[in-house]
C-alpha positions as CSV (number, residue, x, y, z in Angstrom):
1,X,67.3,104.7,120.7
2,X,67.7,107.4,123.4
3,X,69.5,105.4,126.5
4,X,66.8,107.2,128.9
5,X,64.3,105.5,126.5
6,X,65.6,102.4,126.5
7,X,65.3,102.2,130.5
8,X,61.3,103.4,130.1
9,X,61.3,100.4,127.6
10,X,63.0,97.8,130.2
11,X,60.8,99.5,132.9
12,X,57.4,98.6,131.3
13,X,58.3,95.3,130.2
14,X,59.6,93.7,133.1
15,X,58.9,95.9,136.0
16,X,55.9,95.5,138.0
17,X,52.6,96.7,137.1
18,X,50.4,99.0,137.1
19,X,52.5,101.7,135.2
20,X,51.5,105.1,135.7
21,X,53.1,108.2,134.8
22,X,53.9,111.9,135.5
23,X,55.3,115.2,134.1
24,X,55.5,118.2,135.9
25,X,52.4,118.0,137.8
26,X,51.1,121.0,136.7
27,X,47.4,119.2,136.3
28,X,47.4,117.2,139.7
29,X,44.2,115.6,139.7
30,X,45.2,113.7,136.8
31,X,48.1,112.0,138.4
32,X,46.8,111.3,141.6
33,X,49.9,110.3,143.9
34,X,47.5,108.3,146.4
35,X,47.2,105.6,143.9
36,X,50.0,102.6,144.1
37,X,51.6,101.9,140.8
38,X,55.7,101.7,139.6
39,X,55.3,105.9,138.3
40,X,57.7,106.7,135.2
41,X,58.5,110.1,135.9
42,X,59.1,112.3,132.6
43,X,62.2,114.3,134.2
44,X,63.9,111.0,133.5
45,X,63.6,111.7,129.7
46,X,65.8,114.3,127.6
47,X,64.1,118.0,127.1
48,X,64.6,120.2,124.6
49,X,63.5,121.1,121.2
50,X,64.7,118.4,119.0
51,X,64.3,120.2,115.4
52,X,62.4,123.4,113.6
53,X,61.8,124.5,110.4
54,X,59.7,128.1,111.1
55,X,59.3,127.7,106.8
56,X,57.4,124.3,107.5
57,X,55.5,125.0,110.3
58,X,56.6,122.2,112.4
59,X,58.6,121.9,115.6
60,X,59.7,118.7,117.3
61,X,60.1,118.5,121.0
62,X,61.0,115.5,123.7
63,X,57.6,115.4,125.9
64,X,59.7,116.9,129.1
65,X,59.9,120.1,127.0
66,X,58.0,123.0,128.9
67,X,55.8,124.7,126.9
68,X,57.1,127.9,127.8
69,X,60.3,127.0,125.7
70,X,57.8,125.9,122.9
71,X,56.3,129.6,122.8
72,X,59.2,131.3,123.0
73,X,60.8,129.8,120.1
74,X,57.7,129.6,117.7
75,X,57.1,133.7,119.0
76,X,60.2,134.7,117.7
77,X,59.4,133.9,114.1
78,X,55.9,135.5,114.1
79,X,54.5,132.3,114.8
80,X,52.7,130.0,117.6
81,X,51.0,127.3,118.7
82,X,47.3,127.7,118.1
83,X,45.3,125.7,120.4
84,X,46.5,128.2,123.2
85,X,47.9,126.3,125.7
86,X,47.2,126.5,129.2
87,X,49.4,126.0,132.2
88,X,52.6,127.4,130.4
89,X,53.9,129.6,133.0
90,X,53.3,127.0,135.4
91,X,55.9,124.7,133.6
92,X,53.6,122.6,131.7
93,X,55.5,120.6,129.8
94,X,54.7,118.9,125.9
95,X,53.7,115.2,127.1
96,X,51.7,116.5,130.0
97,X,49.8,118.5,127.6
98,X,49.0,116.1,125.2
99,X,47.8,113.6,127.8
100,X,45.5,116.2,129.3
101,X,44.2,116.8,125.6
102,X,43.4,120.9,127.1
103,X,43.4,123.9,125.2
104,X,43.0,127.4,125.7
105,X,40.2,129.7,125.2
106,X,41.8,131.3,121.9
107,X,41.2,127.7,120.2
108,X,38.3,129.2,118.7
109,X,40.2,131.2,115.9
110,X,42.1,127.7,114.1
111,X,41.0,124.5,116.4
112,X,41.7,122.5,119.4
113,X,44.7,120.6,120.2
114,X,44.6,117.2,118.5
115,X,44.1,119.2,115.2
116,X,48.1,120.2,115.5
117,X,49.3,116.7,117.1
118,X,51.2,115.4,113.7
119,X,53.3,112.7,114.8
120,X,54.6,111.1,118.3
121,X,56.6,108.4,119.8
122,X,55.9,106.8,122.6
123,X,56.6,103.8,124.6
124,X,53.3,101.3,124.5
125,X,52.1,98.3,126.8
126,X,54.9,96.2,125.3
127,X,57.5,97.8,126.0
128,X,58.4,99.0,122.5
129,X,58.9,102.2,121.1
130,X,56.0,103.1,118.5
131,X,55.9,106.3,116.0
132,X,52.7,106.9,114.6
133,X,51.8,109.9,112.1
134,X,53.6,112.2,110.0
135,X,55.0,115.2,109.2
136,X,52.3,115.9,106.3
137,X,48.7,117.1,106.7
138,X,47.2,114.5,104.4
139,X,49.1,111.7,105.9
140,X,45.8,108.9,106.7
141,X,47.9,105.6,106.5
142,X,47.1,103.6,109.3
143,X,46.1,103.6,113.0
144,X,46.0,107.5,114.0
145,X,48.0,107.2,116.9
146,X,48.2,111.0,117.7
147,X,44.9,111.5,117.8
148,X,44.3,108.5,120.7
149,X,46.8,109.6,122.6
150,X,45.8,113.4,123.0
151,X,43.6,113.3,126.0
152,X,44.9,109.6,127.1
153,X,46.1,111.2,130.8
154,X,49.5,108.9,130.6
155,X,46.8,105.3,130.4
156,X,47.7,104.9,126.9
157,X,51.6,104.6,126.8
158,X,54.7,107.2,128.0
159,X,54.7,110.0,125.3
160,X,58.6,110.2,124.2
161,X,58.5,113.1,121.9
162,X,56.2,114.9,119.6
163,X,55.7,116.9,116.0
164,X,53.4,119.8,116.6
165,X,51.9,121.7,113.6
166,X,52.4,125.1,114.2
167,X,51.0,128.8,112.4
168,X,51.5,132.2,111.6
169,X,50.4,134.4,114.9
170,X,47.4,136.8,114.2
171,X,48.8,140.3,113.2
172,X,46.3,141.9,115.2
173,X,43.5,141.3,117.6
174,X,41.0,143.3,120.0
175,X,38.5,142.4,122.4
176,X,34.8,143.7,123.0
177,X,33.0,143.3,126.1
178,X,29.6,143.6,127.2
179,X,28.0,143.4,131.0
180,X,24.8,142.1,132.3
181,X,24.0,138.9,130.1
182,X,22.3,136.2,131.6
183,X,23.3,132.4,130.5
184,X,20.8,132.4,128.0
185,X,21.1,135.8,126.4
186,X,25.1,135.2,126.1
187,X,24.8,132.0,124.5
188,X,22.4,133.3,122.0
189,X,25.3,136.4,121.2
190,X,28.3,134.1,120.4
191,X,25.9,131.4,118.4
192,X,24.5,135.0,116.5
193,X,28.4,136.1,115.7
194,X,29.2,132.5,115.4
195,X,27.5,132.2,112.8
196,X,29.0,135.3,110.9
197,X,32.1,135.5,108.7
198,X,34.3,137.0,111.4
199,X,37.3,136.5,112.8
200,X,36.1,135.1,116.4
201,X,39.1,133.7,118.2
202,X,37.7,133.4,121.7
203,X,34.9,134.2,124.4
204,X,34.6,134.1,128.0
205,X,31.3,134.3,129.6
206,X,31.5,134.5,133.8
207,X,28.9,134.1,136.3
208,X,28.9,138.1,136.8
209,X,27.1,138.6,133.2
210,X,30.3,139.9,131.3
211,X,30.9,138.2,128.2
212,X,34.3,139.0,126.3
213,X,34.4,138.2,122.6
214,X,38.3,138.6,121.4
215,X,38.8,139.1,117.4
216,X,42.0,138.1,115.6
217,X,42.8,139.7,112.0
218,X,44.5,142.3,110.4
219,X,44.6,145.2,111.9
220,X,42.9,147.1,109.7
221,X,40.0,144.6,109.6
222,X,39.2,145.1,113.4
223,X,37.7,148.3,113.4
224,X,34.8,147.5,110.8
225,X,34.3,144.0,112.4
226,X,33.9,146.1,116.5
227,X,31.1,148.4,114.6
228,X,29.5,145.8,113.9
229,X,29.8,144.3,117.0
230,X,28.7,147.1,118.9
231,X,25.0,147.2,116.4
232,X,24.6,143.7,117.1
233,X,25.1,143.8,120.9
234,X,23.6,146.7,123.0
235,X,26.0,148.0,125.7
236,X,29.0,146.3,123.8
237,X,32.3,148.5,124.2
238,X,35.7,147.7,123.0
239,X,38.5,147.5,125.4
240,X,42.1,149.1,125.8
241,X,45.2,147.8,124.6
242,X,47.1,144.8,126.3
243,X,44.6,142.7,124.8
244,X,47.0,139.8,125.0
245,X,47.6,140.2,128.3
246,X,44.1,140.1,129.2
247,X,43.6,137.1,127.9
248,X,46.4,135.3,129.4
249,X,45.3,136.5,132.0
250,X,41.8,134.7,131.6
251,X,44.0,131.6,131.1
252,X,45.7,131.5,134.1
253,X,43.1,132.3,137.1
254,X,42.4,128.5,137.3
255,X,45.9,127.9,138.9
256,X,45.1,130.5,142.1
257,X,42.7,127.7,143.3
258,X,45.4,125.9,145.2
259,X,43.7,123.5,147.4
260,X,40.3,123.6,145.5
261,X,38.7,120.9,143.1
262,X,39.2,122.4,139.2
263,X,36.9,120.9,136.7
264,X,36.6,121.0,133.3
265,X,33.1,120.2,131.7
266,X,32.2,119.3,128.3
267,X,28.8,119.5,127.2
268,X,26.7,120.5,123.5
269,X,25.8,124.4,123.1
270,X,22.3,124.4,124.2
271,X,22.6,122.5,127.3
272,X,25.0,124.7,128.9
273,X,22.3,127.4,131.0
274,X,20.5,124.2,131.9
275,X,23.8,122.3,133.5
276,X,25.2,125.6,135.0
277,X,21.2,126.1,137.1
278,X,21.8,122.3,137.9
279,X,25.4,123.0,139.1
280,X,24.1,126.5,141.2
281,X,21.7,124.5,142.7
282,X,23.8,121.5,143.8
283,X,26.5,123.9,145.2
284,X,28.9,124.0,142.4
285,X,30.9,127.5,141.7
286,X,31.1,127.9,138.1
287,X,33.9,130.3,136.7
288,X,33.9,131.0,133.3
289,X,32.9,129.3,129.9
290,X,34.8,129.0,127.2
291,X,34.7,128.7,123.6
292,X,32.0,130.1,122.9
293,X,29.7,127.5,125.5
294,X,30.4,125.2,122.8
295,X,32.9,123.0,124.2
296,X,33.7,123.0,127.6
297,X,33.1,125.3,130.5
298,X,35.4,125.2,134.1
299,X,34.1,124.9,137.8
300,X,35.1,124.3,141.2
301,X,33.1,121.7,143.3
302,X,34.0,121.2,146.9
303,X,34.5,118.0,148.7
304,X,31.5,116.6,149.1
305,X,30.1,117.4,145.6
306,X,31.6,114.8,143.8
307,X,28.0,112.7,143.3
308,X,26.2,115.5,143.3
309,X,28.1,117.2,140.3
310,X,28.1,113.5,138.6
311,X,24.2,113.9,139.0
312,X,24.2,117.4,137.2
313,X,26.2,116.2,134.4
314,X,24.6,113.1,134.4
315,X,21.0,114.4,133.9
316,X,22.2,117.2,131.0
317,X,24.5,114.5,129.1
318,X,27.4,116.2,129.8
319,X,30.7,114.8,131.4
320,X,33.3,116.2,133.4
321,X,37.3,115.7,134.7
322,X,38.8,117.0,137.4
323,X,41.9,118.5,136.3
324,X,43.5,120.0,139.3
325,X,43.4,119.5,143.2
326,X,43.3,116.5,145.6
327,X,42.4,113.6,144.5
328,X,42.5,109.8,145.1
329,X,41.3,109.0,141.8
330,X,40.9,110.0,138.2
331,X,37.8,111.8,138.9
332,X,35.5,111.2,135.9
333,X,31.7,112.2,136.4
334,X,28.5,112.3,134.1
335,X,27.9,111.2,131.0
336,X,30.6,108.8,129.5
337,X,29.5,106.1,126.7
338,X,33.0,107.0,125.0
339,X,34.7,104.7,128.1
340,X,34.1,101.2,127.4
341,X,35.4,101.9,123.8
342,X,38.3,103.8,124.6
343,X,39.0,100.5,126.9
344,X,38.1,98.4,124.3
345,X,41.0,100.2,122.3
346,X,43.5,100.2,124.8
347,X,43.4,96.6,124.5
348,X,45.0,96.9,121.4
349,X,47.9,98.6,122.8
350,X,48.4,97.5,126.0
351,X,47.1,93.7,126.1
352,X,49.3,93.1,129.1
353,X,47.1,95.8,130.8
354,X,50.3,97.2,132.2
355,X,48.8,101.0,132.4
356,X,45.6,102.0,134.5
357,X,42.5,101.2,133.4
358,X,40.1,104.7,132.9
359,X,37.1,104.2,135.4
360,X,34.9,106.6,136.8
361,X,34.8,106.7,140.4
362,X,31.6,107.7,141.1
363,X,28.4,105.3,140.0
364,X,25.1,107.0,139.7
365,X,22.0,105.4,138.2
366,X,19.9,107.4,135.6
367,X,17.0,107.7,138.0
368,X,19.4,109.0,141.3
369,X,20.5,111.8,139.0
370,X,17.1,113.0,138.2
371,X,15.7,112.5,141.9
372,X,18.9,114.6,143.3
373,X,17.8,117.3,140.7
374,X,13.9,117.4,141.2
């Protein structure tokens, strides 16, 4: 065992409780420093990629490894990580990324995060150092550890180091845009070319109207699939080169809201123009949607519309974090029957309840959150 590891180990079964823990803070809200606990901070572990075999599309990594280094190392044999993470040039690093359980907006092309999580360590309630997973696709034997833990945020044990199953980069992509689409006439697009056999890899619908739909395939390929894009969707136009950039772009405007409340809301397909009127009438900015406004969409409330946003999501069965900006709390609003199971879990775990417990902080009836919308 790793000597760092071993302290972590000592530290959570004798120290005091509760345990809470940090990485490089590049999702504040989610390690609020307000709150009193004994904090583990990650710097204290080793970083660094630990092994990689570009022919077996794995890479193993301590969780203080930045994702930038991650990247660079999988883009320089054709290959990358495709749940597109977020934060990277921010210094996100591997266990911060897996607690937060986020992906990018290019998730659309192969899948979400806790598809690629193959195997971690970590340090549970105990004390002891677990390993759960494998290096195999098809590897179901017992509890499925990796999965839990993506999208923990640090309640569920201290991340030690991870497998990731990684792919061959796209050889080509291109991006078509087109202006003026209300919520409803946007959704209706990306379910219509959803429901195609082509190559989506990601959309971004904003408040504005613009909807950009990027495509991933082989060159050749692209040209055929923008036609019929471009029959489909009146006004579409395809854009210039430095498509990647564009895109990264997308990714990164979250982190210029320094000092604003960044949310990330998860909700089914048809309810997003519903929950985005809600939100525009309660005072809530949204920014962009994501994936296709099948997953999760980002906003920025101000300080007072914490119950007010709980209300919203309430009402439309969505549920929402706050990802980044002050906060006491972990600031979970709306819809959350998932909770007292994931609790119920954790037992399992951590039956010394030596990590925070995940509680919403705001508590809204069913009947305030359809008076505060009526």
């Amino acid at each position: 065992m790793n000597q760092r590891v071993d302290e972590i180990c000592q530290r959570i079964q004798h120290g005091r409780a509760p345990i809470a823990v940090r990485g490089a803070v590049t999702k504040d809200a989610l390690v609020p420093q307000a709150i009193e606990a004994d904090w583990i901070d990650l710097d204290a572990l080793p970083a660094g990629i630990i092994s990689y075999d570009p022919s077996e599309f794995l890479i193993t990594a301590w969780s203080g490894t930045t994702m930038s280094e991650l990247c660079q190392a999988t883009a320089e044999h054709g290959q990358w990580l495709p749940f597109d993470p977020l934060f990277v040039d921010f210094g996100a690093t591997l266990g911060g990324t897996i607690a937060a359980g986020l992906s990018g907006p290019r998730q659309l092309l192969l899948g979400r995060l806790r598809d690629f999580v193959m195997e971690v360590e970590c340090v549970d309630g105990l004390g002891k150092l677990v390993r759960g997973g494998g290096k195999v696709v098809k590897n179901a034997a017992g509890f499925d550890l990796p999965k839990f833990l993506v999208g923990s945020y640090g309640r569920l044990g201290v991340l030690t180091q991870a497998t990731l199953k990684i792919l061959p980069r796209p050889p080509a992509s291109c991006t078509v845009t087109v202006a003026g689409l209300s919520a409803e006439d946007g959704l209706r697009a990306v379910q219509r070319i959803a429901g195609q056999p082509l190559p989506l890899a990601a959309t971004c619908w904003t408040p504005s109207g613009r909807l950009d739909i990027q495509f991933a395939a082989p060159a050749a390929s692209l040209p055929r699939v923008v036609r019929r894009i471009v029959e489909w969707l009146p006004g579409a136009v395809q854009q210039e080169d430095g498509d990647e950039a564009r895109w990264d772009c997308s990714a990164r405007w979250m982190q210029t809201l320094a000092g604003h409340r960044l949310w990330r809301a998860v909700h089914s397909s048809d309810a997003f123009p519903r929950l985005l009127a809600a939100a525009a009438d309660a005072g809530i900015e949204c920014q962009a949607a994501w994936a296709a406004f099948t997953e999760s969409w980002w906003c920025q409330a101000d300080d007072g519309g914490l119950a007010r946003w709980h209300a919203c999501c309430l009402r439309h069965g969505a549920s929402a974090v706050q990802i980044r900006g002050p906060a006491d709390h972990l600031n979970m609003v709306g819809h959350l029957p998932w909770l007292p199971l994931v609790n119920r879990l954790r037992a399992a775990i951590d039956p010394r309840r030596r990590f925070f417990d995940l509680q919403p902080p705001v508590e809204v009836s069913p009947r305030e959150a359809t008076s505060a919308q009526d």
